[in-house]
Phi, psi and omega in degrees: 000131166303145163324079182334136192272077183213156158277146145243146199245151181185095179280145199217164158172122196237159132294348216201110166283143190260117202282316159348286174311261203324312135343308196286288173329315177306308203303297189309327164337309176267008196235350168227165180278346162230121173234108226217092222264078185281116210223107175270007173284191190292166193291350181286306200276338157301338180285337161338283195312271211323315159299283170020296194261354175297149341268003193268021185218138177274132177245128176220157186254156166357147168240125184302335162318321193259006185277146215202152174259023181246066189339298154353267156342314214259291182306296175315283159337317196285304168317305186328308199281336195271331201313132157293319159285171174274313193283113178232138177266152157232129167215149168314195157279316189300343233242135169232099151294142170261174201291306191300326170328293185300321188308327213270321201263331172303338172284304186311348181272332195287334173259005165186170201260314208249159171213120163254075185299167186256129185266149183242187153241164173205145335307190169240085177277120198348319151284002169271347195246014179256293180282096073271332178241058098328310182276307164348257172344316148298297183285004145285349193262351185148278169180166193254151165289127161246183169306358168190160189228172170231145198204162174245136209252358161287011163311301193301344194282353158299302168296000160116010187081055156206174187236170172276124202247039191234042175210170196266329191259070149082234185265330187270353155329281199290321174276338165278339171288316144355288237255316212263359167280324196091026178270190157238136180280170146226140178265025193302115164284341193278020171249083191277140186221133204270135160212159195283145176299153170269139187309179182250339142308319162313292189290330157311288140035277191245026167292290177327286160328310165290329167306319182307320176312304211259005161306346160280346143247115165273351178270330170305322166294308172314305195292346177262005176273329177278348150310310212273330165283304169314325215274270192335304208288348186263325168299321182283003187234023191055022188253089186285008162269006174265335185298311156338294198289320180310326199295299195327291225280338168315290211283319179338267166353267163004283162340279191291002170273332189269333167264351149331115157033067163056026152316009177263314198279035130217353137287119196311126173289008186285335192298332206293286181345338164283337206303327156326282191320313165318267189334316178285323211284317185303307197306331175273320161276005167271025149267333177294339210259316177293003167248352169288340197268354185271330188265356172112035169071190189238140198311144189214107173031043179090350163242176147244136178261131185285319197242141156297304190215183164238116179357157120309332161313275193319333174308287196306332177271333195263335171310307170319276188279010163270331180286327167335285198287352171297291195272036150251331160289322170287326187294352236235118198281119182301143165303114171276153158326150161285094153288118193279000000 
C-alpha cells in the first residue's frame, strides 16, 4: 500500500527509551511519507532513538530558533518548519493512530485547516477509566482536546508557520490561531485515536494544570469556580438536595458524551459513573489554580506560565496586521536598476 501523502510531526522529550514507542513510530514509517521525530531528550537516550529510527524516520532536535517556553510547542514548530507536506498530524508520544484513522483525516484536511479526532485509552487501568469520564463530559459539551490534531499548515503563514508557543494550553492555541487566520475546524467525534494510558503519577501531575487550561475559557472557568461554594454552602444549611441535583446532572452529562456518535463502542460505562468525582476534583483544583494564576501563573518545566491561551480577540487583531503588513509589502513598488 502507498504511503499517505502526510508529516507526521511527533515532539518527544523520555528519560527512559520506550521500546513500545519505537515499534509504533517503525509502523508509521511504512503508513505515512514523513515521519519527523523532534527529540528533547537527554544526549543517552537520544542516542538510543536515533539507532532505533534510522534510516526511515527523520530524527531531529529542537531548533534554538523556535524556543519557547511551552517545550511542547518548541518540537512542534521545529517539525512545522521541517514537514514535507501541507497535511501534518501532531501527536503526543502516548497517542497511536492507526492506518484509517490517518487515512479519514488526510481526507478531511482537503474541506478544514485544523481537525480534532476524539482520543479514547487503551488498555484501561483503573486511572484511564478515571480521565475518561473527564472526556465524557467534554465531548458532551462540544468535544474534548485530545493529544493531537491534524492541520494543514500553510494556514498558519500569516504568523509566520507558528502559534504562540509561551501558554500553557497549546492545542487551543493552536486551533484558534488557525481559526483567527481563516481557517476551518472539525470536530469528528466518531475518528477515535488511541492513547496508552498516563502512570498514575503522571495524571496527578496535571490535575492542577489542566485547570488552569481554563483560564482561556471563561464560562468553563466561572462555572468550575462556582461549584465548590455552592457544594460547601448547601450542605452547611443542611439542603443535600442541590448537591444531589448536581451528582445527577454530572453522571447525566457523562451519558450523554459516551453515546455521541457510537462513543459506547470505546468508552467504558463504569467512567460515566465516575464523572461526579471528575467534577468535584475540578472544583477543587481550580481554586488552586487561581492561586497559582494571583502568584504570577503555574510552574511549567521550569518557568511559569501566566496565559493559558490568547483570546480570539488578540488573534484576530494580530492576523489583521500581519496580513496588513503582508499586502503593504507586496504592494511597494521594485526598485529598477540604475543603468550606467
Amino acid at each position: 500500500m502507498s504511503a499517505l501523502a502526510l508529516s507526521y510531526v511527533l515532539p518527544l522529550r523520555s528519560s527512559t527509551p520506550d521500546p513500545e514507542l519505537c515499534d509504533y513510530v517503525r509502523r508509521l514509517a511504512d503508513i505515512v511519507a514523513d515521519v519527523v521525530v523532534v527529540d528533547a531528550s537527554p544526549p543517552e537516550v537520544r542516542a538510543v532513538h536515533e539507532g532505533w529510527w534510522r534510516p526511515g524516520v527523520r530524527h531531529l532536535t529542537p531548533d534554538p530558533g523556535r524556543r519557547c517556553r511551552n517545550g511542547k510547542v518548541w518540537g512542534v514548530l521545529t517539525g512545522l518548519d521541517q514537514a514535507r507536506h501541507d497535511a501534518v498530524v501532531i501527536a503526543d508520544d502516548d497517542v497511536r493512530w492507526d492506518r484509517e484513522g490517518l487515512r479519514r483525516v488526510v481526507t478531511m484536511l482537503e474541506s478544514f485547516e485544523v481537525v480534532a479526532p476524539s482520543n479514547f485509552y487503551d488498555p484501561l487501568p483503573w486511572q484511564a477509566r478515571y480521565d475518561t469520564a473527564r472526556i465524557l463530559i467534554q465531548r458532551a459539551l462540544g468535544g474534548d482536546w485530545p493529544g493531537t490534531l491534524a492541520l494543514s499548515r500553510h494556514v498558519l503563514a500569516p504568523f509566520g508557520g507558528a502559534y504562540d508557543g509561551d501558554v500553557l494550553f497549546e492545542n487551543l492555541e493552536l486551533m484558534r490561531t488557525v481559526t483567527a487566520c481563516g481557517g476551518r475546524s472539525a470536530w469528528p467525534l466518531d475518528l477515535f485515536v488511541a492513547r496508552r494510558p498516563p502512570t498514575v503519577g503522571h495524571l496527578s501531575g496535571q490535575r492542577v494544570r489542566q485547570a488552569y487550561d481554563e483560564f482561556a475559557r471563561p464560562a468553563h472557568l466561572l462555572a468550575a469556580l462556582a461549584v465548590l461554594p455552592v457544594v460547601v454552602a448547601a450542605l452547611a444549611r443542611r439542603r443535600p438536595v442541590l448537591p444531589a441535583a448536581m451528582v445527577f446532572a454530572a453522571v447525566g452529562t457523562a451519558w450523554q458524551g459516551r453515546r455521541r456518535r457510537h462513543g459506547d463502542v470505546v468508552y467504558p460505562a463504569s467512567s460515566v459513573a465516575l464523572a461526579p468525582l471528575w467534577v468535584l476534583e475540578r472544583s477543587v483544583t481550580i481554586w488552586i489554580a487561581l492561586a497559582y494564576r494571583l502568584r504570577g501563573g503555574v510552574p511549567y518545566a521550569g518557568h511559569r506560565l501566566v496565559r493559558a491561551a490568547s483570546s480570539p480577540a488578540r488573534l484576530r487583531r494580530r492576523a489583521v496586521a500581519a496580513t496588513s503588513a503582508g499586502a503593504s509589502a507586496n504592494a511597494r513598488p521594485t526598485p529598477l536598476a540604475v543603468l550606467g
